[in-house]
Each structure stands twice: as C-alpha cells, then as structure tokens.
N, C-alpha and C positions, 0 to 999 in steps of 0.2 A: 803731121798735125802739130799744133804750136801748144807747148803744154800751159795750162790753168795753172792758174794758183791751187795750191793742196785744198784751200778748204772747199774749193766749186767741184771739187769730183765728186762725182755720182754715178753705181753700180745700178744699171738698170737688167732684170732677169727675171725669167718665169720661176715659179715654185720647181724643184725639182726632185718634191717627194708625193707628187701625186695624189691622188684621194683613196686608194684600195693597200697602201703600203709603203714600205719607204721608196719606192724608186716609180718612176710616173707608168703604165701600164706599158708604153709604149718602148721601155725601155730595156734590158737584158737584166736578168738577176744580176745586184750590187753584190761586187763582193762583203763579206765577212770586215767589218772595220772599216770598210768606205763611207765616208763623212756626205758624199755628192759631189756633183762638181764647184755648186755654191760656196761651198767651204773651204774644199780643195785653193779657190781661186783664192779667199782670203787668206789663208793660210802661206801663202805661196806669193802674198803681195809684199814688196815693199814698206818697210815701216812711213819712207819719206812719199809712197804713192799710196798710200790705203787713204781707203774711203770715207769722204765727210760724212755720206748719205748714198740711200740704197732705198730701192721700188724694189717691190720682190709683187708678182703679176701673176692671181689666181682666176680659175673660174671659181661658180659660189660654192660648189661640194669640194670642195678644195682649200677653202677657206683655215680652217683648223689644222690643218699639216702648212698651210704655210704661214702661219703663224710662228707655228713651232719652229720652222726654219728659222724666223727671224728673230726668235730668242735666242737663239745658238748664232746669228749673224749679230748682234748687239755685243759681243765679246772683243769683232776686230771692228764696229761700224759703227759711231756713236748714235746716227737716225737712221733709222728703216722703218719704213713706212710699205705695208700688205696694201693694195692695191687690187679690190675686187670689177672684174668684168663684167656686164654684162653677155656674159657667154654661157650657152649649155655647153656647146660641142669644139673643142679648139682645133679641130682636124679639119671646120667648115673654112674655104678660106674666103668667105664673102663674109662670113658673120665676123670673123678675124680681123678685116681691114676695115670693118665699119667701126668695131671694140676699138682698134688701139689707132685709128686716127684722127682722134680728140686728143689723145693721150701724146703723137707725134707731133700734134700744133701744139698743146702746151709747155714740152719741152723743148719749144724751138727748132727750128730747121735754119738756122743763119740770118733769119729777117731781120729787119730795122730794131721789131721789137724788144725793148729791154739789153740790148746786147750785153749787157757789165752783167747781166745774171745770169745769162745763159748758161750753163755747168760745163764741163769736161766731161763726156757720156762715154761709159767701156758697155757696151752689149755682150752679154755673157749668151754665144751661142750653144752651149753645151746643155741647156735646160727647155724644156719647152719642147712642145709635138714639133713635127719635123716641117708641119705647114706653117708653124710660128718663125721657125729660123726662119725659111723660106722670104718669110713676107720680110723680117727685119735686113733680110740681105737684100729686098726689094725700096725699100726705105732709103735706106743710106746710099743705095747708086743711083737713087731719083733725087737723092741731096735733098729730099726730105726731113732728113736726121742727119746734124754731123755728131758722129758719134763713132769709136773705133771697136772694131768686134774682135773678142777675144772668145779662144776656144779650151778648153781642159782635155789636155790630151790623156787618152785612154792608157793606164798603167804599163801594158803592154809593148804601147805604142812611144814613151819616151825617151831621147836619145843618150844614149851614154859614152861617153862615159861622163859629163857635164848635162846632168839632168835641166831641162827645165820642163816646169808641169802644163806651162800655161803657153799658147801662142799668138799671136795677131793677125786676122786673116784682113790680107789686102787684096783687096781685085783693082785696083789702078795700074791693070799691064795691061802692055797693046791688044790691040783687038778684043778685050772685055767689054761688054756692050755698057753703054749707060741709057739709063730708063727718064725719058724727059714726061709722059703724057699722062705718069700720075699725078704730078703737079699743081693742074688743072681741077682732078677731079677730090683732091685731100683738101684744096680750099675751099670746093663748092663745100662740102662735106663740112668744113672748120666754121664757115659762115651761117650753116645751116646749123648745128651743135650752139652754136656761138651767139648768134641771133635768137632761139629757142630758149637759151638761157636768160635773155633780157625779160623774159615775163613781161612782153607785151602783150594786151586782150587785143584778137582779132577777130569777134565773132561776124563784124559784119562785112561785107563785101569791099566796101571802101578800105578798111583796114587790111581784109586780107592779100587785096592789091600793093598796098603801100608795102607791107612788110613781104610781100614777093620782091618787091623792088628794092628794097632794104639788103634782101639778102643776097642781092647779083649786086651790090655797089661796094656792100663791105670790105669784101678782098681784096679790091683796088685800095691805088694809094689818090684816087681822084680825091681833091674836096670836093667837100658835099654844103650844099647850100641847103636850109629846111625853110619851109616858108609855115608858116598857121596862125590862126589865132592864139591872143594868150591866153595859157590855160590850153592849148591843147594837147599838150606833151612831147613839147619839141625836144626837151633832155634828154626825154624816154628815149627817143628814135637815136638820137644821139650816141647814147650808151650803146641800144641796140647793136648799129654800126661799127662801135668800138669792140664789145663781145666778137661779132663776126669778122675780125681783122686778124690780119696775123701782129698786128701790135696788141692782140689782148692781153696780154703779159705786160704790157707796161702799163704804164700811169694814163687813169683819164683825169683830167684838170677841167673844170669847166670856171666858168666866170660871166655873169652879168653885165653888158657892156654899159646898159642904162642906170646900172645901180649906183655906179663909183664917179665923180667929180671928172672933169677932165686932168686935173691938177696931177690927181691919184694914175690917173688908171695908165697912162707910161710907163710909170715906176712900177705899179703892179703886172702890166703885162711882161715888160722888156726889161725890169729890173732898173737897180742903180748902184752906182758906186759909192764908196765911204765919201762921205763930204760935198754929195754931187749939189746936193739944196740944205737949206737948216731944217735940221732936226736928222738929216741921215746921218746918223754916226758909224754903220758900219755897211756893207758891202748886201745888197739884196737879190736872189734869184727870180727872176721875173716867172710866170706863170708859163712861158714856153720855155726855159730852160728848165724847170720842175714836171712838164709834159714831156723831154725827151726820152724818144723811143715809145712815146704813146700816142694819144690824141689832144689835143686841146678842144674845147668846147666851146666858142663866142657869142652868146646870148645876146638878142637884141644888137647883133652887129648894126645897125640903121642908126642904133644914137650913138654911133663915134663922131667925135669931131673931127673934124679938117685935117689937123698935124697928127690924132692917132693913124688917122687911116691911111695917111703920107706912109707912116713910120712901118705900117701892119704891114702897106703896098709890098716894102724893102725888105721886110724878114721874108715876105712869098716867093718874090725873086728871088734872093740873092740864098734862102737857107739860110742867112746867118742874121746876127741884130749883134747893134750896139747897146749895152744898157746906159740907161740916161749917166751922162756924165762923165761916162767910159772912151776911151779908144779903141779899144781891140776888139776885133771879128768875135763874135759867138757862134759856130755853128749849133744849128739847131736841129733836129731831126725828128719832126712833128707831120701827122696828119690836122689838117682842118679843116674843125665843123662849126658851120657858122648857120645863125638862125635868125630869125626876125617876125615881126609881126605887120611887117610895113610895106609897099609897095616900092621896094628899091628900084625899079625901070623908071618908075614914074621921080623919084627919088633922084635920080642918075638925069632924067631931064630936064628936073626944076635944077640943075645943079648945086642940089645937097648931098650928092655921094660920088664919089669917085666913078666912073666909068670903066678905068683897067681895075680899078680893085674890085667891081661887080664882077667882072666877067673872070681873074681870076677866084674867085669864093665861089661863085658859082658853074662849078667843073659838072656836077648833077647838083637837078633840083629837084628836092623832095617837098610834096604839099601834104602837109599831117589835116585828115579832113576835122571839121570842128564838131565836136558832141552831138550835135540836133542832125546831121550826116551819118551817123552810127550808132544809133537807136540800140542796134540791134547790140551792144557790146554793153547794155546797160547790165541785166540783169551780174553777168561775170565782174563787173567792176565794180556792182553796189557789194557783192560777195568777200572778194579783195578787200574793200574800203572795210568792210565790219570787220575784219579779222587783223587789220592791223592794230600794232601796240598800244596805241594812242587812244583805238576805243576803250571799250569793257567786254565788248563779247566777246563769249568762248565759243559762239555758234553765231553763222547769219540771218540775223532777226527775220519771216517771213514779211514779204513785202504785202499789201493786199491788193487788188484787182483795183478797186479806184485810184490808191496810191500812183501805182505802177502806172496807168492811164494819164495821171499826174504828169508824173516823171518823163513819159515819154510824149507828151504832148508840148514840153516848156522847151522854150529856143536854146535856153542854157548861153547866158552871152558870155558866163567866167570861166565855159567848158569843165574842162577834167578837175580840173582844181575845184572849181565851187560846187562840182557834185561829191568832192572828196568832203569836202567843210560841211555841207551837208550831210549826208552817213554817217560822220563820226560822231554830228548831235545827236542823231538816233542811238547812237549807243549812250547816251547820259540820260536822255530822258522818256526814250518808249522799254517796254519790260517785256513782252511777249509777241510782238508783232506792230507791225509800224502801217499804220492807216492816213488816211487820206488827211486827218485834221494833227499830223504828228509832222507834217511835212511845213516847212516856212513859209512866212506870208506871200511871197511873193511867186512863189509855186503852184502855193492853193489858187491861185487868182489865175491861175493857166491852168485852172483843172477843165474837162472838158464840158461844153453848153448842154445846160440845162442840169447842171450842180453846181451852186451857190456856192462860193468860197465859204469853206467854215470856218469861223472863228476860233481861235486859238483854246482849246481846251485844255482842262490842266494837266501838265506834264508833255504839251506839244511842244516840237523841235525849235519852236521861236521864241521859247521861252525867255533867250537873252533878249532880245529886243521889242515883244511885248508887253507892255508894263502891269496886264492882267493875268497872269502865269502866277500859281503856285505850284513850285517843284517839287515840296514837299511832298505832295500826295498821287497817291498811285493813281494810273491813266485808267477811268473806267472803256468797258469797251460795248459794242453792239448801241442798241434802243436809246437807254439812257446818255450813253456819249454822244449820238445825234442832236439829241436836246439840249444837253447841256453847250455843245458848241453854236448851238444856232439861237439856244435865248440866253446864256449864263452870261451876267453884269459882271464887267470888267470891275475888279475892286479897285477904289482911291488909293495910290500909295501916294509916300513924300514927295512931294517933287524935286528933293535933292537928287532923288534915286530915280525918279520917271526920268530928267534930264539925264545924268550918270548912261541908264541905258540907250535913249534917243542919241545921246552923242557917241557910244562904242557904235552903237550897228551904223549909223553915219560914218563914219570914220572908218570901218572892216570894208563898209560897202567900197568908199574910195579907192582904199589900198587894193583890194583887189580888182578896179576898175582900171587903176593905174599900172598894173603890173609886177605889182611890190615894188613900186618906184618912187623911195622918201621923198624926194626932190621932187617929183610932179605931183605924188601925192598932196604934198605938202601945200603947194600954191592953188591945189584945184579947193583946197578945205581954205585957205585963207590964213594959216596959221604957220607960227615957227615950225624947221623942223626939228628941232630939240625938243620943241613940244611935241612933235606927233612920235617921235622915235621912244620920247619917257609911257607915252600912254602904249605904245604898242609893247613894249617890253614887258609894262606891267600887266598885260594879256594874254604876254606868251607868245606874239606873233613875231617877238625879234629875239637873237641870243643875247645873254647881258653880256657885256666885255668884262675879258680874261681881264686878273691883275697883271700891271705889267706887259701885256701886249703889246704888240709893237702897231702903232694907229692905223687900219688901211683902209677904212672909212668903213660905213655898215654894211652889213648883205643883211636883206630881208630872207628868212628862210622858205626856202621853195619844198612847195608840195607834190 
C-alpha cells in the first residue's frame, strides 16, 4: 500500500470498552493495568505515523464508555470523532452490513470520488464482536475498503526478544479467495442511503416511479439527461443522483446554462488563462475542473450556443478541456447531469442542437412529472415549504378543505417553485390557518365551480399585488370573513404605489415565466436589463454583488 501523507491517516475502530465494564462482554477479563487494545495501538505508534483522525464505532448503550475511550485517545489523536450506529445487537450480521455500509461508501473504496481526500485507513481488528471483524475482513477483499488491518497482539503472545505489540494482517497470498459480489449489492445499498438523503417528496406514484429510477441510475457513471418543466425540480433529482453515487464525497457544481451570456459561459465552464481576453488578469478554474471527482450539473443545457456545445462535445469525449486561451490538456473526472425544459429531439432536427452531443448527454433520460401530475405530493411539500427559514412558522399552518380543493385543482404552470413562492406568503400573512381567500388571485380563480373567486380580504396572501390589502390587521375567520371577501370596497391608495405594486407582480410574474432568465426576462417586459436586475435585487429575488468579485455575470437565485 503506497503511504499518505501524515496528516490523511485515519484510525478507524469499535469501542473496545464495551457497555457492562471495561472490556466488551465478549471478551476475557483485562488484565490489571491493560489500557485495551485502542491504546495499546497508540501508544505503540510511531511519532512520524500517528494519527491525524480517529472514528471510534459504538452501538447506542455504548455510547458513554466510548466517549470515554476517546478522551483518553485525544492524548495521541488530535480528532476523534464517536460515531453512533444504528445497531441494537453487533453479533447480527445483517443488521452489521446494513450499519457500516454507509459508513464504507463514505469513506471511499477507491472510486473516482474525491480521490485527494481519500485518508490512509488502518482497521484496528482487535476491538469489536467477532461478527464485526468478520465483515471488515469481508470489506477490504471485496476492495470495498482500501484500508490496511492491524491487530494488537495479546501480551502473551508477543515475540521476543524484539517485541512488537501491533501487527498487519495480509491475506494477498495465493489461493485466498477475493469477494467480487458484494460490490453490487454496497452500491445498491449506497444509492438507496444516498438517494433517501436527498429529501425528495414522493408521495405520489409518478414520483415514486421516477425516484425508483433515480436510484438504479445513480451508481453508474452513465450521464443522465433530465427533461421537465421549469420549476419542476430538476436540481432536486440532480442532487438526488449525486447523493446516491459513489462520487458523493466530491463536489456537486451546478450551473445555469440560460443564465450566463455566451461571452461568459466558456470561461465559466472550461475556465481561462491569465491574459486569455481583457479584463482576465489571472488564471481561472472553470466549473468542471472545480467539479472533479464529483458531479457537474447543466441546467437548461438547450440554450448553449453552437461553439459551447462544440466545446462541451470535446470535454465528453476526450475527458479532458482546454481552458479558453490555454494549450495544455486538462484532464477532467466528472459525471454529467444535464437538464432542460425543451424538446431537444425536435431541437436536434430543426438544427439548433448538436445531434452527437444529444445522444451523448443523453446516456438515461429522466422525466421529472410536472406539479398538476402529483397531486398527491402536495400536502408533504406545503409542510416542507412552512418550515423552511425564510417563513415564520415554527409549525405547519392547517390548510382548510376548500383551500386545499384550491390547490389541488390549479394546473400550477411555475410547478414546485411557484408553489414554494406561494407557502411562504402564508407564512407573513395568514396567523392560524390558511383558507381559501388567503390563497392568490390567480389560484382563487381555479377554485372549484360553483365557488366564486373571493376577493382578497385583509391580510390574504396577495397582499403584495392587490392594491386593496391591509396587512396591518389580523385575518378575521368563519361568517364574517365570507362577507367581508365578497362585499368589502377595495380602498383608494396613491397611485404611486397602486403602479409600484402592478409593476413588481408583473415583473415576479415574468421572471418566473421566464425561468429566472434576466436576458429573456428582460425583452419579454420591454425594458433594460440593469433595470430589471436593480428592481429584482431590491426585492430580494437576486444576490447583491460581493465587493470586489471577480464579474461572472448574474445567477438568479433558484428555489
């Protein structure tokens, strides 16, 4: 094994004081002044090989003794970090391999992923029930784990007259079997862990199809093509995919391919060198060399131009890119996920898209279904939506029976996104439950036949864009809030401020009709876009630029 650098070593080992005493039950009385084997081994390490960092791996009634070890392992270990299992019984060995093979894809087994971080792993077999070695001597000849196992030899047992306490167990001699067909099933396993972690809602059928498919594609290194509407959560699935990889440990990158100029978006994908155009004064890492060892993300791949998508063709093939202005190969070591909202076949035969680049992007294709398709994932996503930071609630406001009728009745053309924009009104201006006239105008008007759109009563969610809204006053509810929605006179305000609001919800409406895309935004409204980027900013819909940053044109912030 080829040694790390000192500071990527990492002690990975079970507690080995057990839960009923110092020594685990399974083990013979310590003697009188035996430290364990844990300590033994630091004690007994090398100054120029001791440990940067140490896993010490308890069940939960266990917890507290192996704490304690690793206050007494902080003496030779500058991090040690207890590491609790989901385990009752460490002697099951199904419950064994299902516990620490999350814990084997995160610490790498040799993949693509992150490889510069990968540690230098000594397995201390000397700790842990005897089904734990077991499975880590199962690990590491399935090349699951590179990792080298070390054992603390028993007092008795060490040779003299040149003691050493500690030894290295190799099975890499002839005829020792190696284990290929766990392999298979630690990805499925890694993918399903992995993908479960992306907090995707699947309540409805369509969903729970897609994210089955989601999670037999992840482990490959296939690209994956996503097709949906915008606003349906193509990032999400995105992410997902990357969770369930064995490159989850590296970087995911994503990027807007519609957001950025053509000008831009070379030099941010592929990078440039000092001097390649004016204004570059020093040397730039393009968005795939900052994704290796992970995933990159292509958002709205359908609006690249011509020469990016030449250029994108060449880093697919070849693995490597040149950055703008450069000469020299960059290898690159990237999965790609690429997405769109467009009909690229049809795309590909008006001759606005490359043809080999369709077909390479599109290795699988995933169709994320649009909102009005998954009904059924509402209620868990209006939940999610209140509880994030951006509302106010510390609870999800009850929805009411007509609301919800509401809700599930409207086509939703800006999907996940404009049902997110909506919820999080509710949290500013409903206080105890969110009713049918709490909901936006254009919602109400999809409520279902034979209920009257209501008009906006005070303290309803369209407050910003009705110019009859007072938000000052609390939202009455039942009898009298029927009345007051269906006859209460709109007050006169200024008409600095009726226009002020007419022109944000025109303007919110665009942006997200267009994608959070300044530049189409921008022509479909008639106006500069330094004018629509100052008015979005000063809404909150865009970040203000850092002092000093270095210019790479704007991203609209995605929801």
């Amino acid at each position: 094994m080829v040694r790390a650098e000192p500071s990527r070593r990492l002690l990975l080992t079970w507690s080995d004081r057990g839960i009923d005493g110092p020594a685990p039950a399974h083990h013979a009385a310590r003697p009188a002044g035996d430290r364990g084997p844990v300590m033994r081994l630091l004690e007994h390490t090398e100054r120029r090989l001791r440990y940067q960092r140490a896993i010490v791996l308890t069940v939960p009634a266990g917890v507290q003794r192996a704490q304690a070890l690793a206050q007494d392992m902080r003496t030779h270990v500058p991090e040690v970090q207890v590491r609790e299992l989901p385990l009752e019984d460490p002697s099951d060995y199904a419950a064994l391999f299902s516990a620490l093979s999350p814990l084997v894809a995160e610490l790498g087994d040799g993949s693509p992923a992150a490889p510069a971080a990968t540690p230098e792993i000594d397995l201390l077999l000397s700790a842990g029930t005897p089904q734990a070695q077991t499975l880590w001597v199962i690990f590491v000849q399935a090349e699951l784990l590179r990792a080298r196992m070390l054992q603390v030899i028993p007092a008795a047992f060490v040779p003299r007259p040149h003691p050493r306490a500690v030894r290295e167990i190799r099975l890499d001699i002839d005829g020792f079997p190696r284990i290929r067909a766990l392999r298979a099933e630690v990805a499925r396993l890694r993918a399903e862990t992995g993908v479960r972690r992306a907090a995707v809602i699947a309540d409805s059928e369509a969903m729970r199809a897609l994210m089955a498919r989601v999670t037999r594609v992840a482990p490959s290194e296939l690209p994956v093509l996503i097709f949906g509407e915008t606003g349906a959560g193509k990032e999400l699935i995105a992410r997902a995919l990357h969770q369930g990889s064995s490159r989850a440990a590296g970087p995911f990158v994503a990027e807007n391919c519609g957001a950025l100029a053509e000008s831009v978006l070379a030099s941010e994908l592929f990078g440039h060198e000092a001097a390649a155009f004016t204004g570059a004064h020093k040397a730039h890492r393009g968005l795939f060399e900052q994704a290796q060892g992970g995933t990159i993300f292509l958002d709205e791949v359908g609006e690249l131009a011509p020469q990016v998508q030449a250029m994108l063709l060449r880093v697919l093939q070849e693995r490597s890119l040149r950055r703008v202005g450069g000469e020299r190969a960059i290898s690159v070591d990237v999965r790609v996920v690429a997405a769109t909202h467009r009909d690229l076949a049809q795309m590909v035969r008006d001759g606005r898209f490359r043809e080999d680049l369709y077909y390479r992007l599109s290795g699988v294709a995933l169709h994320v279904p649009p909102l009005r398709e998954r009904i059924a994932d509402l209620p868990a996503m209006i939940r999610a939506f209140q509880l994030e930071p951006l509302g106010r609630a510390r609870r999800p406001l009850p929805v009411t029976a007509a609301a919800m009728r509401a809700l599930a009745e409207y086509p939703w053309p800006g999907n996940v996104r404009q049902l997110r924009s909506e919820v999080l009104r509710w949290s500013v201006f409903c206080d105890d439950q969110v009713d049918l006239a709490d909901l936006s105008l254009e919602l109400r008007s999809g409520a279902p036949s034979g209920r009257p759109p209501a008009s906006a009563g005070p303290g309803g969610a369209d407050a910003g864009v009705n110019a009859g809204v007072n938000v000052g006053q609390p939202s009455p509810r039942g009898p009298q809030r029927a009345a007051l929605g269906a006859a209460a006179p709109r007050p006169i305000l200024p008409l600095a401020e009726a226009v002020e609001r007419a022109e944000r919800a025109a303007i919110e409406h665009a942006f997200a009709a267009c994608a959070h895309n300044l530049s189409r935004t921008a022509s479909a409204l008639g106006i500069q876009r330094n004018t629509l980027k100052r008015k979005l900013r000063q809404w909150g819909h865009l970040e203000a630029p850092r002092p000093g940053a270095r210019r790479r044109g704007l991203r609209a912030r995605a929801s």
